[in-house]
C-alpha positions as CSV (number, residue, x, y, z in Angstrom):
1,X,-140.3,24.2,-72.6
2,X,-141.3,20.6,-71.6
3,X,-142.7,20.8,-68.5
4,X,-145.7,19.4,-65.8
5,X,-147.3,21.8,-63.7
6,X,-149.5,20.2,-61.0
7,X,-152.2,22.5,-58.5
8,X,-154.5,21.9,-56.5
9,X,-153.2,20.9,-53.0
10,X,-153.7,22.2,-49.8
11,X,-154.9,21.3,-46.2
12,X,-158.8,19.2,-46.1
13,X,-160.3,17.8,-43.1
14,X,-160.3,14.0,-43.2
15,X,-163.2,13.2,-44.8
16,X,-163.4,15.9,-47.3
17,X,-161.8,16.6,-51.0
18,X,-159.6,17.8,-53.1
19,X,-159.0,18.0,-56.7
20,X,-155.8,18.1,-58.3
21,X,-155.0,19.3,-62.1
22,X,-152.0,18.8,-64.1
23,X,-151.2,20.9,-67.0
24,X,-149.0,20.2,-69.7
25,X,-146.9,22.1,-72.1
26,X,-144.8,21.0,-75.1
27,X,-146.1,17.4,-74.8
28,X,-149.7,16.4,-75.3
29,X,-151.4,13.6,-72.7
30,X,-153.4,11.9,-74.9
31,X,-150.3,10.3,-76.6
32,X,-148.4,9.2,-73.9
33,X,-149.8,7.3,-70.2
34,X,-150.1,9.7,-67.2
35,X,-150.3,8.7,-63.8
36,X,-150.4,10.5,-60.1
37,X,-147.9,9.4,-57.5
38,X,-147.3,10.7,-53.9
39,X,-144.6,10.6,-51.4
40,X,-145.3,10.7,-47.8
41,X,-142.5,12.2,-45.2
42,X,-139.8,9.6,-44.9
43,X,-141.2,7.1,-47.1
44,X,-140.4,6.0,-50.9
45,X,-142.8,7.8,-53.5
46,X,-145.7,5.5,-54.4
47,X,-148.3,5.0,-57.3
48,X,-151.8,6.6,-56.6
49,X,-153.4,6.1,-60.4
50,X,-152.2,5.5,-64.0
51,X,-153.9,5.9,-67.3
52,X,-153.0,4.7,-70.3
53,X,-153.3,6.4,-73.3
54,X,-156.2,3.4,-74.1
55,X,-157.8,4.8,-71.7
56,X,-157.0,1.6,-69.1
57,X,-157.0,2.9,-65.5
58,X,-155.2,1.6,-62.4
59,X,-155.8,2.3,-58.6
60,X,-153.6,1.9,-55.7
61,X,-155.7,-0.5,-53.2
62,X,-155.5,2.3,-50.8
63,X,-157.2,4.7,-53.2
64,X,-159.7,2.4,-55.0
65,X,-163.7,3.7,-54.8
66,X,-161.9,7.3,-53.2
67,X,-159.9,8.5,-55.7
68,X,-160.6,9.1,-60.0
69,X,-158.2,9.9,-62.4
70,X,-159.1,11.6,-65.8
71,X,-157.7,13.3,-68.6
72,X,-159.0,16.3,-70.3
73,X,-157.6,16.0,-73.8
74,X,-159.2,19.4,-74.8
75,X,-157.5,21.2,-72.2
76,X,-154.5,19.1,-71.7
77,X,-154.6,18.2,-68.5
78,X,-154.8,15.3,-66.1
79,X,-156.8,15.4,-62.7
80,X,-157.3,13.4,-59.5
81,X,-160.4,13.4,-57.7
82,X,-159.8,12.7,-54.2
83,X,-163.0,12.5,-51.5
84,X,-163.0,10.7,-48.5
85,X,-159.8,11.7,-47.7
86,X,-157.5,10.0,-45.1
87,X,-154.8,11.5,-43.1
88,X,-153.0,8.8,-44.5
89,X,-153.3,10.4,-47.4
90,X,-151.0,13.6,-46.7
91,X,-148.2,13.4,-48.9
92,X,-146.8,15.0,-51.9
93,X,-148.8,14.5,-55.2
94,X,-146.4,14.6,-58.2
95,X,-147.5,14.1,-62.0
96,X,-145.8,12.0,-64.4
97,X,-145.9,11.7,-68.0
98,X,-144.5,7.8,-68.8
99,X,-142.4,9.2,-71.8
100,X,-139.3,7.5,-71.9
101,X,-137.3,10.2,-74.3
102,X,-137.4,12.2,-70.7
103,X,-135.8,9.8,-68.9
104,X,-136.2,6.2,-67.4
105,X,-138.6,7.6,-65.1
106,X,-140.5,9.5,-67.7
107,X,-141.6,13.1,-67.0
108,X,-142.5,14.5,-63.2
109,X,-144.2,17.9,-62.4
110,X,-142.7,19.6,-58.8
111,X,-145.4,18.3,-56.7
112,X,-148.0,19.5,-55.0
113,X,-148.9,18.9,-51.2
114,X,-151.9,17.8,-49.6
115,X,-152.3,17.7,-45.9
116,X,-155.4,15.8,-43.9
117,X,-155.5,16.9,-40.9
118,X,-158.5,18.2,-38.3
């Protein structure tokens, strides 16, 4: 079974971090660009970071020197590191593999939520 299974989320006080990981089965990340996205209550889902499978990375404005996306081709996965978090930054984090064969979208994991609040 294709799928994207992201963890990792849960409630930070602003300031602090999180990590989030996204595993893969039945495709492999190093052949295809990866990228985090989130969606914040009531607003349209937004890009947070992309790689491409070059390696090129790109950052959100709101995100840039907070936030680092990675890829562990070894274990398959793909991971944002998020520090100095915002409560701006609550939302929920979804995974996506840019594959078209799954759709003009590509491939999206169910999400995971992160909440910044004191």
């Amino acid at each position: 079974q294709v799928q994207l299974v992201e963890s990792g989320g849960g409630l930070v006080q602003p300031g602090g971090s999180l990590r989030l990981s996204c595993a893969a089965s039945g495709i492999i990340f190093r052949f295809a660009p990866v990228g985090w996205y989130r969606q914040a209550p009531e607003k349209q889902r937004e890009l947070v970071a992309t790689l491409t499978r070059g390696g090129s990375i790109n950052y959100a404005d709101s995100v840039k020197g907070r936030f680092t996306i990675s890829r562990d081709n070894a274990k398959n996965t793909v991971s944002l590191q998020m520090n100095s978090l915002k409560p701006e930054d609550t939302a929920v984090y979804y995974c996506n593999a840019d594959v078209p064969l799954y759709g003009p979208t590509g491939l999206w994991g169910q999400g995971t939520q992160v909440t910044v609040s004191s």
